[in-house]
C-alpha distance (Angstrom), angle and dihedral (degrees) to the residues before:
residue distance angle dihedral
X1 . . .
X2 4.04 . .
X3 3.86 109.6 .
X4 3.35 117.9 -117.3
X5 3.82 101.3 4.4
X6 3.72 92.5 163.7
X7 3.97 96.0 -116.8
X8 3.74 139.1 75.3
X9 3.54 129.2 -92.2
X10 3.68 111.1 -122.0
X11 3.67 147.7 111.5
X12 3.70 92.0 -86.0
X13 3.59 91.2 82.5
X14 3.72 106.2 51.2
X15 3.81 119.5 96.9
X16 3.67 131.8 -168.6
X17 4.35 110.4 -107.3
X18 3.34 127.6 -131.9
X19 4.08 97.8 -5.2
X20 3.37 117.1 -174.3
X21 4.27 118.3 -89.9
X22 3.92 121.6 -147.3
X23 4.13 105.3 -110.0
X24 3.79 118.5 -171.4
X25 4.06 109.7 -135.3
X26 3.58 140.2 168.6
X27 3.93 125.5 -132.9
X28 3.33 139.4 -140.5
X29 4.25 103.5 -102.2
X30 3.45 89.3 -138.7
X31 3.69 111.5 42.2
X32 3.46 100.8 22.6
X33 3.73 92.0 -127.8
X34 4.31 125.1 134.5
X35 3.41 105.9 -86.3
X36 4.06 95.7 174.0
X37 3.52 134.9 3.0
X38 3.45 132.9 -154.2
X39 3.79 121.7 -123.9
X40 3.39 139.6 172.0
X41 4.45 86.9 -21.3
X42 3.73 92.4 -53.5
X43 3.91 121.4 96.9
X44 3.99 113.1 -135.0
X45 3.29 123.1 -154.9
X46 4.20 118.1 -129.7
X47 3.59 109.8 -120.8
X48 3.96 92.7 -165.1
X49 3.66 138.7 -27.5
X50 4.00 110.9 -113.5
X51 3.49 104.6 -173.5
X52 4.46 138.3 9.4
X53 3.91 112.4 -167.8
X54 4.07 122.9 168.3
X55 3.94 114.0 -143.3
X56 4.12 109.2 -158.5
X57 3.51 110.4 171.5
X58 3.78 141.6 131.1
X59 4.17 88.3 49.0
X60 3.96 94.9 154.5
X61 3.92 85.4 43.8
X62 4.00 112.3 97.2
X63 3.74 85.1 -114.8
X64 3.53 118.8 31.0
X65 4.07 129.4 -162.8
X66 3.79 109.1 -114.3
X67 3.86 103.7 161.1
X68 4.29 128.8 151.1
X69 3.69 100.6 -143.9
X70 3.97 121.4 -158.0
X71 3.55 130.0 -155.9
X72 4.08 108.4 -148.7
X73 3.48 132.6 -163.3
X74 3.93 104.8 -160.9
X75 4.11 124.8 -147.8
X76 3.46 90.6 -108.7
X77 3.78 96.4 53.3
X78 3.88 103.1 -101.0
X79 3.83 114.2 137.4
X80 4.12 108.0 -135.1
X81 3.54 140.2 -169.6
X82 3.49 121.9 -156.3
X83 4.02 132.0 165.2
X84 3.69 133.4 -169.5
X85 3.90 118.1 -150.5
X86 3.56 114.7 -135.1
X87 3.56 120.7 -101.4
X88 3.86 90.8 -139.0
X89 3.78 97.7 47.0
X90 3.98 118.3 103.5
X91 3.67 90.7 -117.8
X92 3.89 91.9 53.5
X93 3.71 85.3 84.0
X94 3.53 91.9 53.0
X95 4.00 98.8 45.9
X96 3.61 108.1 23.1
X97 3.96 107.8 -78.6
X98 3.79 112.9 -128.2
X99 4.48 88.2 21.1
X100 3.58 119.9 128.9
X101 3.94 125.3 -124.7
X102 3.97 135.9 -170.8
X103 3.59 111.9 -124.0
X104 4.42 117.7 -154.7
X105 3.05 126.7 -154.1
């Protein structure tokens, strides 16, 4: 703790880090994968998708985390990270079930 830092301790200053943001996407009508992603007001096209992992956990929880995650390589380079919660999950009512989020890192 820094001495004398001018403000309280408390819980009214912590903040959650790198929470997911809603991104707006289009898939591929066949596989279901992102095709293009929307960033910033301009659509990028996905050059490939490096890596699919599925994160259940929390299942004796009221509202467990079901979520297919995607690892993206964009056409301009950019690595991304984007998940979509599932629409059948507890938390889906909650966050959207079946929206896409950006993951940081």
């Amino acid at each position: 703790m820094e001495p004398r830092s001018g403000t309280a301790a408390g819980a009214h200053r912590l903040r959650p880090l790198n929470q997911a943001q809603p991104v707006r996407l289009r898939t591929d009508p066949r596989s279901g994968a992102p095709a293009a992603v929307e960033l910033r007001g301009a659509w990028r096209t996905v050059a490939r998708v490096e890596e699919v992992w599925r994160v259940d956990d929390g299942w004796w929880r009221p509202h467990p985390v079901q979520r297919t995650y995607f690892r993206l390589a964009l056409d301009d380079g950019r690595a991304l990270t984007l998940y979509r919660e599932q629409a059948d999950a507890g938390a889906g009512a909650r966050t959207g079930g079946g929206a896409w989020w950006q993951q940081r890192y």
